[in-house]
MIDOSE-1310 file (N, C-alpha, C; in nm, 2 decimals, decimal comma, always signed):
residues 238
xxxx	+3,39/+23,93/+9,38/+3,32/+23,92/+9,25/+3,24/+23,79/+9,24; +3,12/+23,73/+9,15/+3,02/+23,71/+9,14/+3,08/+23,63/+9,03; +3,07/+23,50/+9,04/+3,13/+23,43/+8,95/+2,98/+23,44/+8,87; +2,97/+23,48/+8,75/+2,86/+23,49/+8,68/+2,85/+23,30/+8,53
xxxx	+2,97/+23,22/+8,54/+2,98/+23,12/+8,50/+2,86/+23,05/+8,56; +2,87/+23,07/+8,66/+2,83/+22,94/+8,82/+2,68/+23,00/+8,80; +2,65/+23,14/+8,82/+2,48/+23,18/+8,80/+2,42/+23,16/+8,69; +2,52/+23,13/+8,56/+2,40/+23,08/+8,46/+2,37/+22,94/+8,45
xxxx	+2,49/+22,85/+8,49/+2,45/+22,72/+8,49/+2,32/+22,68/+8,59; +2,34/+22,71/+8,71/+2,27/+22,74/+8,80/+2,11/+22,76/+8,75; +2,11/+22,87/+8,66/+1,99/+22,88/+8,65/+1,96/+22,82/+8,55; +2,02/+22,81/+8,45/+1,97/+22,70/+8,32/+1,90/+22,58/+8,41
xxxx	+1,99/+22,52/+8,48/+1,92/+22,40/+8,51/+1,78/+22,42/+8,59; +1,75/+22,54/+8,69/+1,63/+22,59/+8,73/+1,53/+22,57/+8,61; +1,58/+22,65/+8,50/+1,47/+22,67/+8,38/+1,42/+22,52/+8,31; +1,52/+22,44/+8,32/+1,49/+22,28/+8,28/+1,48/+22,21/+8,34
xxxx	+1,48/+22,21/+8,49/+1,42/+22,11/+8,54/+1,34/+22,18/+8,68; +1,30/+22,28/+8,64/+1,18/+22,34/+8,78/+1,03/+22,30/+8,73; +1,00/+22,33/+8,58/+0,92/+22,32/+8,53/+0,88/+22,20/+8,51; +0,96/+22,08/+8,53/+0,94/+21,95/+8,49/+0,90/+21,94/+8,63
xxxx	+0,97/+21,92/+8,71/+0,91/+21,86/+8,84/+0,84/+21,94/+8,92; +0,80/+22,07/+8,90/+0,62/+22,13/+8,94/+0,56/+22,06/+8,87; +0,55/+22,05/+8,73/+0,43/+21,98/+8,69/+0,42/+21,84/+8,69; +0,53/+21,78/+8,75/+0,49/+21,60/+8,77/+0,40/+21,64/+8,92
xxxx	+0,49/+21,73/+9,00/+0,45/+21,70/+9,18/+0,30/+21,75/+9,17; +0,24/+21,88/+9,10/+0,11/+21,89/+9,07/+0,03/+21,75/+9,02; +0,08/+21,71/+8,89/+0,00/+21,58/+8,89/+0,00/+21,51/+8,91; +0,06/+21,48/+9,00/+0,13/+21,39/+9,13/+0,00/+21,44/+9,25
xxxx	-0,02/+21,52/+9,29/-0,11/+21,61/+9,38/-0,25/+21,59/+9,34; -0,27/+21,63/+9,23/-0,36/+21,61/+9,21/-0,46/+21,47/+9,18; -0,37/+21,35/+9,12/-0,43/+21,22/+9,15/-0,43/+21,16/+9,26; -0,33/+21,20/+9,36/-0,33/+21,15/+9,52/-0,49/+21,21/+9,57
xxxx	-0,46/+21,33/+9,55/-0,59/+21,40/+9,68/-0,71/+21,45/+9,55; -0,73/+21,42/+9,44/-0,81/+21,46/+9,34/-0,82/+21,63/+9,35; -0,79/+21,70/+9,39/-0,75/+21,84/+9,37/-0,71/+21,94/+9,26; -0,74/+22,04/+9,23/-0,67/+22,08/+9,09/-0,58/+22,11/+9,13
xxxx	-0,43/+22,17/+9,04/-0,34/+22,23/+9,11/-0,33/+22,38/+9,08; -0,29/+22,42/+9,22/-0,28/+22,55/+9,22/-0,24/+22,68/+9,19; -0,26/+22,77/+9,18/-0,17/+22,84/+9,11/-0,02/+22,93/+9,16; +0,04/+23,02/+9,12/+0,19/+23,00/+9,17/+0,18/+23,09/+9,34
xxxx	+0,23/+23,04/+9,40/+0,28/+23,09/+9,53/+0,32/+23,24/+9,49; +0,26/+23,35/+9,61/+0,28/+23,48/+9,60/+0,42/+23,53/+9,63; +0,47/+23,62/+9,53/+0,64/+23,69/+9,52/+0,66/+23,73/+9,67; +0,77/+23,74/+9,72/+0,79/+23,82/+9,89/+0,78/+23,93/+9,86
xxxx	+0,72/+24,01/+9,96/+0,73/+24,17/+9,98/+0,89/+24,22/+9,88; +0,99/+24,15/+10,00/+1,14/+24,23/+10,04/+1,14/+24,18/+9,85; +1,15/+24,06/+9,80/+1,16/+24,07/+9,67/+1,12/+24,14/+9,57; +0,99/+24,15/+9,54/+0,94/+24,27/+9,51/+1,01/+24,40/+9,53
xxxx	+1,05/+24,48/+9,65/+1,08/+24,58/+9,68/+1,23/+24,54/+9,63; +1,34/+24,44/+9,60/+1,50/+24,49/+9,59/+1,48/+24,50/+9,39; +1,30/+24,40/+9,38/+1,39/+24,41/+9,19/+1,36/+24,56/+9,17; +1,25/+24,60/+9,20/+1,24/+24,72/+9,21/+1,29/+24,84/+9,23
xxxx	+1,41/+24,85/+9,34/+1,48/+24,90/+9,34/+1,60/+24,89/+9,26; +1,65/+24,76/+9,20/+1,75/+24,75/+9,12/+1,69/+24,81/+8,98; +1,56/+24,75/+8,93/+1,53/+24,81/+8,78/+1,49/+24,95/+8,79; +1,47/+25,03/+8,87/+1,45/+25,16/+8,89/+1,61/+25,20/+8,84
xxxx	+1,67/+25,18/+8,93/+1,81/+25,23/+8,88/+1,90/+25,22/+8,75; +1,86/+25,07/+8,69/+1,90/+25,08/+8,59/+1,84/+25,16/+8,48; +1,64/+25,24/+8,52/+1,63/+25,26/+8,39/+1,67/+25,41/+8,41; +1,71/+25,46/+8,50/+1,77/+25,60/+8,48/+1,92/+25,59/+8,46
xxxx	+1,97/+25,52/+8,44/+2,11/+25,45/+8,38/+2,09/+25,46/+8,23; +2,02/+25,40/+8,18/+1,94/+25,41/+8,07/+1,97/+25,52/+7,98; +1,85/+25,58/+8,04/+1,81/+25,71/+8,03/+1,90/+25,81/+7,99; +2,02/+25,80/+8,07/+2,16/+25,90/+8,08/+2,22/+25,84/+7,96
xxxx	+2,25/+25,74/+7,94/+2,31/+25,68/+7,82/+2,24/+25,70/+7,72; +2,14/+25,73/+7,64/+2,06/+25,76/+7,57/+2,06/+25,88/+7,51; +2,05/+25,98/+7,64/+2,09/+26,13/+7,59/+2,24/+26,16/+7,60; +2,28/+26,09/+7,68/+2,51/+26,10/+7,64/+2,51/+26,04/+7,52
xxxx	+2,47/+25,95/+7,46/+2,49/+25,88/+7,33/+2,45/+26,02/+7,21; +2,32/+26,02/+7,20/+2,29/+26,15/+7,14/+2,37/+26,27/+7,13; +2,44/+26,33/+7,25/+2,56/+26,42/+7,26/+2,66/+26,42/+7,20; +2,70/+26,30/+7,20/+2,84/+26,29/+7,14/+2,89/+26,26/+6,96
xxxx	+2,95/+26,34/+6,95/+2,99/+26,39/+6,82/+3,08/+26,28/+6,76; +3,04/+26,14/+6,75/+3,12/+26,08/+6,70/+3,19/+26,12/+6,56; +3,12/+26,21/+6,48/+3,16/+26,23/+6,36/+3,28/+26,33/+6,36; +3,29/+26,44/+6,44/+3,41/+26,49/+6,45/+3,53/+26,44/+6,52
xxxx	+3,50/+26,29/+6,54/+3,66/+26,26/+6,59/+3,74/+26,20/+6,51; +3,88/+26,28/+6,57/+4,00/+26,25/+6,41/+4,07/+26,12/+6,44; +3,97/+26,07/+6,35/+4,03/+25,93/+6,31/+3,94/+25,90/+6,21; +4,01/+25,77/+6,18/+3,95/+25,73/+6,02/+3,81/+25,71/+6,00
xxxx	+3,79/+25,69/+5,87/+3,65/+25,63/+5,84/+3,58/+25,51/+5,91; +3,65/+25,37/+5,90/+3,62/+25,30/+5,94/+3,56/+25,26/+6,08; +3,66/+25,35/+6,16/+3,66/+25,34/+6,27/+3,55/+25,39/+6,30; +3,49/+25,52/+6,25/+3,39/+25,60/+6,26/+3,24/+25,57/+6,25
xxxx	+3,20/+25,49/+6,16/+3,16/+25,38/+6,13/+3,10/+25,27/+6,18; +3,24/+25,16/+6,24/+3,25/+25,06/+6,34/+3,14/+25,14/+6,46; +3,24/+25,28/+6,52/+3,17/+25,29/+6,65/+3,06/+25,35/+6,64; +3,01/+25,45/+6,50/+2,88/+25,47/+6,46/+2,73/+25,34/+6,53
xxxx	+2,81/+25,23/+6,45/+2,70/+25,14/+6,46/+2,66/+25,04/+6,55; +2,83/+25,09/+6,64/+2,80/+25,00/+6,78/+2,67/+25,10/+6,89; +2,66/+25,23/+6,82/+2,57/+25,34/+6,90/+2,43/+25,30/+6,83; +2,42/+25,26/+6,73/+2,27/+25,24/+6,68/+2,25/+25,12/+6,74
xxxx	+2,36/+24,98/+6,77/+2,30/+24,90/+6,79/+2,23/+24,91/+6,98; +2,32/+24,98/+6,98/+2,27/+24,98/+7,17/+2,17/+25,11/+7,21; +2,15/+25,18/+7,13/+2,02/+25,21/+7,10/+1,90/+25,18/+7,08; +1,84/+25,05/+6,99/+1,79/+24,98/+6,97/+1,74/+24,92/+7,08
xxxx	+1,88/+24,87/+7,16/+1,83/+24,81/+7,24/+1,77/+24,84/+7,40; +1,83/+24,97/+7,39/+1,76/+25,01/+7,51/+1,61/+25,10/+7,49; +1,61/+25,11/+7,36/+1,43/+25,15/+7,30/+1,37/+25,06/+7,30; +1,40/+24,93/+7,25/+1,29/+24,79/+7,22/+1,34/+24,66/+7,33
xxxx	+1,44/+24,61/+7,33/+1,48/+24,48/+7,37/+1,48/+24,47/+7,53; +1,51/+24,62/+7,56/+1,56/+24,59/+7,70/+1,42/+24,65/+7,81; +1,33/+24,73/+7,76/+1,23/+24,76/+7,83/+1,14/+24,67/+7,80; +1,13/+24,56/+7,69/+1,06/+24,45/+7,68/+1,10/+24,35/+7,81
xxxx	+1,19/+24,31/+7,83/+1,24/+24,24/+7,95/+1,23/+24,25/+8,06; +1,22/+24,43/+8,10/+1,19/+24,48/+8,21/+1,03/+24,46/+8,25; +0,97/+24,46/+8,11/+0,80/+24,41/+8,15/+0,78/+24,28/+8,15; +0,86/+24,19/+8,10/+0,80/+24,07/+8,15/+0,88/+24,02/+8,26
xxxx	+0,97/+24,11/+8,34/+1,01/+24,06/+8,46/+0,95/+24,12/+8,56; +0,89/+24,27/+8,52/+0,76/+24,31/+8,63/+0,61/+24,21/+8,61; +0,65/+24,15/+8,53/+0,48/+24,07/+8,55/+0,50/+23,94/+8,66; +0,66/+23,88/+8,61/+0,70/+23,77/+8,71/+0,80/+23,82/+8,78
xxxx	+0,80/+23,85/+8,89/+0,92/+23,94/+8,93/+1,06/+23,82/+8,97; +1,02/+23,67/+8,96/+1,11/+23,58/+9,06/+1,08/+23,48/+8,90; +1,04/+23,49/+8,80/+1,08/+23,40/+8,67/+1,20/+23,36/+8,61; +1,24/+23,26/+8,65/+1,39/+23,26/+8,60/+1,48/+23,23/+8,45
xxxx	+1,34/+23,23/+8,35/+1,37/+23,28/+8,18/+1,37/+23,45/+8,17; +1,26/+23,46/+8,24/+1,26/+23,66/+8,18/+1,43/+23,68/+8,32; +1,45/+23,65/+8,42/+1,57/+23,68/+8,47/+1,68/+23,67/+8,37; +1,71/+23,57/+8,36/+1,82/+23,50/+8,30/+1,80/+23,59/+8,16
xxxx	+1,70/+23,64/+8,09/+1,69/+23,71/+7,92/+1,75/+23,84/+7,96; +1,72/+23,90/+8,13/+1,76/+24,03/+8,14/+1,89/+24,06/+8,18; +1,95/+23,93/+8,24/+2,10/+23,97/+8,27/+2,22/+23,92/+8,14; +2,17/+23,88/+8,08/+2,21/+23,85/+7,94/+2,20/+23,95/+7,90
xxxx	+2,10/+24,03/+7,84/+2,10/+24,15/+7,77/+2,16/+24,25/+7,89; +2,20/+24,26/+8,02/+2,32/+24,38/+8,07/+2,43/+24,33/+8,01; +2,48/+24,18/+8,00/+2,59/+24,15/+7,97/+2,64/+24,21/+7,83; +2,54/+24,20/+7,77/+2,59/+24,20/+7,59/+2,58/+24,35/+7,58
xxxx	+2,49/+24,42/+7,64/+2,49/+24,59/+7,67/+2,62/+24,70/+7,73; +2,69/+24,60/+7,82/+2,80/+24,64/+7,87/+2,91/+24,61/+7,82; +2,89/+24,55/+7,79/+3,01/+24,49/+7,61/+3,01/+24,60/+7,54; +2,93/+24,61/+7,48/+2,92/+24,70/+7,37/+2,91/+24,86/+7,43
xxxx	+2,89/+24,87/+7,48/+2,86/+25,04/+7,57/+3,04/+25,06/+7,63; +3,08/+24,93/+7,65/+3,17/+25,01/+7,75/+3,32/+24,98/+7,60; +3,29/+24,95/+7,50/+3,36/+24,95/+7,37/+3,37/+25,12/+7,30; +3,26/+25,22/+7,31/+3,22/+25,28/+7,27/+3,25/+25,39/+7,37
xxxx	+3,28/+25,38/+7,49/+3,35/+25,47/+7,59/+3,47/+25,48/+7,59; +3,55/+25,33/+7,55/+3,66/+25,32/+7,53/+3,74/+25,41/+7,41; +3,66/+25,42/+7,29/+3,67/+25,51/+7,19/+3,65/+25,62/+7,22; +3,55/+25,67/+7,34/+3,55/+25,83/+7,33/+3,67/+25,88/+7,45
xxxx	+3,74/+25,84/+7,52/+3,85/+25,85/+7,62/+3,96/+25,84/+7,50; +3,99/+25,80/+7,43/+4,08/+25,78/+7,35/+4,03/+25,88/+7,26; +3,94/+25,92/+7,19/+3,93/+25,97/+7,02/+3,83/+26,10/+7,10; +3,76/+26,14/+7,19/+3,67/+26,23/+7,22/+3,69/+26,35/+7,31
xxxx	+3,63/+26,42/+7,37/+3,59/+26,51/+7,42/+3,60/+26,47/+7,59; +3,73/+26,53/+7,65/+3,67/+26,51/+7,78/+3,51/+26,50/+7,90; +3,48/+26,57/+7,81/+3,30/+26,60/+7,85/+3,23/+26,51/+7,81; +3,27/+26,41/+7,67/+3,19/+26,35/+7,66/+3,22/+26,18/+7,69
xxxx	+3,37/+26,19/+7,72/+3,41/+26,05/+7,79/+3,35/+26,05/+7,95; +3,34/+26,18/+8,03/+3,30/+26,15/+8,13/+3,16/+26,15/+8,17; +3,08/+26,19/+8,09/+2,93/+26,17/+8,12/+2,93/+26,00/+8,04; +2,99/+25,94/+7,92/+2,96/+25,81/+7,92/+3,03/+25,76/+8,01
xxxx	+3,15/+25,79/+8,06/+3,23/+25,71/+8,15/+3,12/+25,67/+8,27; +3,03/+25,77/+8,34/+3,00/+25,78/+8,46/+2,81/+25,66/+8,44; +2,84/+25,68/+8,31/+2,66/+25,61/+8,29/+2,70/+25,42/+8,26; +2,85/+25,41/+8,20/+2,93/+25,26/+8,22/+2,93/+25,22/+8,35
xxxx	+2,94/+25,29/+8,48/+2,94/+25,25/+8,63/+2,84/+25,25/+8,68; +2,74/+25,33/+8,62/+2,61/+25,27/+8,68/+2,54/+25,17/+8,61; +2,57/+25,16/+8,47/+2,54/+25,02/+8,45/+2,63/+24,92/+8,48; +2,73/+24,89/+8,53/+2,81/+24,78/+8,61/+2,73/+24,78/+8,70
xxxx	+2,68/+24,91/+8,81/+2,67/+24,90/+8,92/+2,53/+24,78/+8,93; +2,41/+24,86/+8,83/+2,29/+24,76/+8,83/+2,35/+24,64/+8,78; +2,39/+24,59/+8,69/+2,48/+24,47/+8,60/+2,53/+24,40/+8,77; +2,58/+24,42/+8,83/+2,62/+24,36/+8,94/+2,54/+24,35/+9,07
xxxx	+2,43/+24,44/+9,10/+2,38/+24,37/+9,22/+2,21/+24,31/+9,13; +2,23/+24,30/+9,00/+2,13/+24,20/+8,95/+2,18/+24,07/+8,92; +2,33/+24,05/+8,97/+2,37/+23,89/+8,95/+2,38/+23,89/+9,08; +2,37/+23,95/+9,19/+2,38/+23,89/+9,31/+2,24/+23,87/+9,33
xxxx	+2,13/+23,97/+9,30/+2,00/+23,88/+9,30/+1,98/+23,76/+9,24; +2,03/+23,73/+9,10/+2,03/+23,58/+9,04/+2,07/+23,51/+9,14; +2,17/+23,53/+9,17/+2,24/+23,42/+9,28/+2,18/+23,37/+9,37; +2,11/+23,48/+9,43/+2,01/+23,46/+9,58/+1,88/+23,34/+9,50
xxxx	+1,84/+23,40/+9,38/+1,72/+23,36/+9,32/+1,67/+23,20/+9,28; +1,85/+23,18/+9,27/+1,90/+23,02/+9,19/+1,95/+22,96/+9,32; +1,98/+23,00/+9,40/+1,99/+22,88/+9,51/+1,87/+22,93/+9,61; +1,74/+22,98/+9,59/+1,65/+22,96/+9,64/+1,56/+22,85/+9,57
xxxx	+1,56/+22,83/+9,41/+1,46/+22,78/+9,32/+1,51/+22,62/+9,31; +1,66/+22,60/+9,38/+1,73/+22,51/+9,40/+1,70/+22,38/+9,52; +1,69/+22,51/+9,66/+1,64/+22,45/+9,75/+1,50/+22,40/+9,72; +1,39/+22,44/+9,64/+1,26/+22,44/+9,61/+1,27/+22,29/+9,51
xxxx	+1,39/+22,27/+9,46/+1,41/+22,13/+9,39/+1,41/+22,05/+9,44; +1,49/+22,09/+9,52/+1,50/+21,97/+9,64/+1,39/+21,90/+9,72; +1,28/+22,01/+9,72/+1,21/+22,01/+9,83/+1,11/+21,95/+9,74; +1,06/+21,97/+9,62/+0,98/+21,91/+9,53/+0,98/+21,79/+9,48
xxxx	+1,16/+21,77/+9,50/+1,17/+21,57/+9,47/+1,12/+21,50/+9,57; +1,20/+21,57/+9,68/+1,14/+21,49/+9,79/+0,99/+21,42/+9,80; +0,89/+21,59/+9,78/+0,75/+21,57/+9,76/+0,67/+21,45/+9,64; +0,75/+21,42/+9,53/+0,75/+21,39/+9,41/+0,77/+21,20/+9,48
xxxx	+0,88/+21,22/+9,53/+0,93/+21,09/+9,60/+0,80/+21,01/+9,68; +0,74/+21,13/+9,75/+0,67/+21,08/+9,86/+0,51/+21,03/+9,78; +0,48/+21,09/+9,67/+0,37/+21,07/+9,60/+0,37/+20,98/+9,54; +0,48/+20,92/+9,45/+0,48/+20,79/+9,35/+0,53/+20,67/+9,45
xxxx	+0,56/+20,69/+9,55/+0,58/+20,56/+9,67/+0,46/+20,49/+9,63; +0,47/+20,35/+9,62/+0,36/+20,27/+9,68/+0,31/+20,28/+9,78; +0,15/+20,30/+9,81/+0,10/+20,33/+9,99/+0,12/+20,17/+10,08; +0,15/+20,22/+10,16/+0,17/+20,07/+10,25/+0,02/+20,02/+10,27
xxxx	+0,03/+19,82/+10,26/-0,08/+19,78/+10,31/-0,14/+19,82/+10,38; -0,24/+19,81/+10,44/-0,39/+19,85/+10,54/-0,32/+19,77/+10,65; -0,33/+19,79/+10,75/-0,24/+19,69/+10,86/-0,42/+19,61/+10,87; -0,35/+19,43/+10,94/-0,45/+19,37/+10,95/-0,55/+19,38/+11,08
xxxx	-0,68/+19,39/+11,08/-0,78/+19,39/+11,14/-0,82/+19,24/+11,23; -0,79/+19,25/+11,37/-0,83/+19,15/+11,44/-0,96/+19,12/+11,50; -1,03/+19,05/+11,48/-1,17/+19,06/+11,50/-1,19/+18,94/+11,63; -1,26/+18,96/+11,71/-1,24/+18,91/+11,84/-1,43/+18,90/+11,84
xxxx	-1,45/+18,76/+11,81/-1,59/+18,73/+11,84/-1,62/+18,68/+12,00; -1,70/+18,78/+12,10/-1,68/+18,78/+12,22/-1,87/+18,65/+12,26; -1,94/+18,65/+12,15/-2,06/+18,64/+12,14/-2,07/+18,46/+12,20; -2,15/+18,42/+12,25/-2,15/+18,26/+12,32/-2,22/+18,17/+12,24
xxxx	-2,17/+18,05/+12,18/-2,23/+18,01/+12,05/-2,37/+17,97/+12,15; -2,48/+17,86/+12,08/-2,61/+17,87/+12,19/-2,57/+17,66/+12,19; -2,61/+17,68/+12,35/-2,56/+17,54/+12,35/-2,64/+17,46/+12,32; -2,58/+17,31/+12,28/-2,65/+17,25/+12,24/-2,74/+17,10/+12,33
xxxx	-2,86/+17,14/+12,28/-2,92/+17,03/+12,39/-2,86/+16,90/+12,43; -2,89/+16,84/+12,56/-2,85/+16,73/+12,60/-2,88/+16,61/+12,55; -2,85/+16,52/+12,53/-2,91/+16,35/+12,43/-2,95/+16,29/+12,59; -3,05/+16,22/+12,54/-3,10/+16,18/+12,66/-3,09/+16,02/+12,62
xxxx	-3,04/+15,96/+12,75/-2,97/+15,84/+12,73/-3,08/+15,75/+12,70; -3,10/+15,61/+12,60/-3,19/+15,54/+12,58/-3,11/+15,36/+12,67; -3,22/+15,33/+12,78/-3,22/+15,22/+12,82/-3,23/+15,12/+12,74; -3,18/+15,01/+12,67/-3,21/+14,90/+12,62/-3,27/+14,80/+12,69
xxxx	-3,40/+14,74/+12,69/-3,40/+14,60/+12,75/-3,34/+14,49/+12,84; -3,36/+14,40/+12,84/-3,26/+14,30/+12,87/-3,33/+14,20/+12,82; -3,29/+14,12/+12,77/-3,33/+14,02/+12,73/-3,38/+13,87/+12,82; -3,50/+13,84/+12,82/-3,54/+13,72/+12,88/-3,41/+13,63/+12,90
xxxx	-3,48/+13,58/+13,05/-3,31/+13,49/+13,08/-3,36/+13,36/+13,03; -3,29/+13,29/+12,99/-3,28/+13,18/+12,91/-3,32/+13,05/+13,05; -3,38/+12,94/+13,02/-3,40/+12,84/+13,15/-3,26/+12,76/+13,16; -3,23/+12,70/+13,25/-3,17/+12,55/+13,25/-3,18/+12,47/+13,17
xxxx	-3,09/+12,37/+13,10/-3,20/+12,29/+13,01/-3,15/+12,16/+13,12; -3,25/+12,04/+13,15/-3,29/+11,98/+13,25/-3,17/+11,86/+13,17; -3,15/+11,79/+13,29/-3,04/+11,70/+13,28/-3,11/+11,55/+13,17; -3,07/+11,53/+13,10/-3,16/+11,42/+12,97/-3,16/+11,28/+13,11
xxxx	-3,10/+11,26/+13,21/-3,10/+11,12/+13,31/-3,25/+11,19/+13,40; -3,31/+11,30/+13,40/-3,41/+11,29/+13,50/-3,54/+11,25/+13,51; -3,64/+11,24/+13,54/-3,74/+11,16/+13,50/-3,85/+11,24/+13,53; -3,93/+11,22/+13,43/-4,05/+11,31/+13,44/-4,13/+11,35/+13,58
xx	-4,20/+11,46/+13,60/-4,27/+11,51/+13,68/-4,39/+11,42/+13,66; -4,44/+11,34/+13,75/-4,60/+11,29/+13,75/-4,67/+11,35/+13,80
């Protein structure tokens, strides 16, 4: 059994925090590489083909409940007013809903087939459908017509049946949109990083500065040699 507690939390948090962090990692994306962001990634084939096959089934589920509802003579069963009544209006209300509420949901989950608010709106309304439907069988097995417990009886198991392998698609759907979180923070992580410095540029001037001319040595003089000065005892030259 399909712990259906664990699939709605599961997807709640998809629904609150998928949309937050596509739209940071887009504009995240888009200031990094100036790019617009794009639009949603295409549904799988095989996905496509199982909702398909699941909401095909439920709407001839439907269908059968619709005209077994109509069949059945709630008014001749012997029991009281009240009761008559009670389960009168449990048939108008799931009427209603399989004319307005529930083929509304089925088109906005054919427009997004993998949306996990129109998901989560449609397995909700099986839940609250099979509540009330399988209340109303309960009454006709007890207060009805063999014939008419068993054509509802048999239209309550095929809506369990769709009711149950449409939470095992949630399931698949919420720990795929899960891994996609993961994978988006990461992305989200890598974007608001500061970019690492420019590594430094070594410049290697190989060029020969131009040499500089030679000083060319300047000789100084010499200075006149100075005479003897003559001894004051000598006597003149005649």
């Amino acid at each position: 059994m399909l712990n259906s507690r664990n699939i709605l939390v599961r997807l709640l948090l998809g629904l609150i925090l998928f949309p937050v962090l596509l739209a940071a990692l887009a504009a995240g994306a888009q200031q990094t590489t100036g790019a617009a962001p794009g639009g949603q990634p295409p549904v799988a084939y095989t996905s496509v083909t199982e909702l398909n096959g699941i909401l095909s089934q439920l709407q001839q589920t439907t269908q059968n409940m619709q005209s077994d509802l109509g069949n059945t003579r709630i008014e001749k069963w012997k029991t009281d007013g009240a009761t008559k009544r009670q389960t009168l209006a449990n048939v108008e209300s799931i009427k209603r809903n399989l004319q307005s509420a529930l083929p509304e949901t089925i088109a906005q989950l054919n427009n997004s087939p993998e949306d996990l608010e129109a998901s989560f709106k449609l397995y909700r309304n099986l839940v609250v459908l099979y509540d009330y439907f399988g209340s109303v069988v309960n009454m006709a097995g007890a207060l009805g017509s063999k014939d008419e417990f068993q054509s509802l009886d048999n239209d309550l198991t095929g809506l369990e049946s769709a009711r149950r392998e449409f939470a095992g698609r949630m399931q698949k759907l919420a720990a795929s949109k899960e891994a996609e979180l993961t994978r988006l923070r990461a992305q989200i992580k890598t974007l608001t990083a500061a970019p690492p410095p420019p590594p430094k540029k070594t410049v290697v001037d190989d060029t020969e500065p131009p040499k500089k001319p030679a000083k060319k040595k300047v000789t100084k003089p010499k200075p006149p040699a100075t005479p003897a000065n003559p001894s004051p005892n000598a006597s003149p030259t005649k």
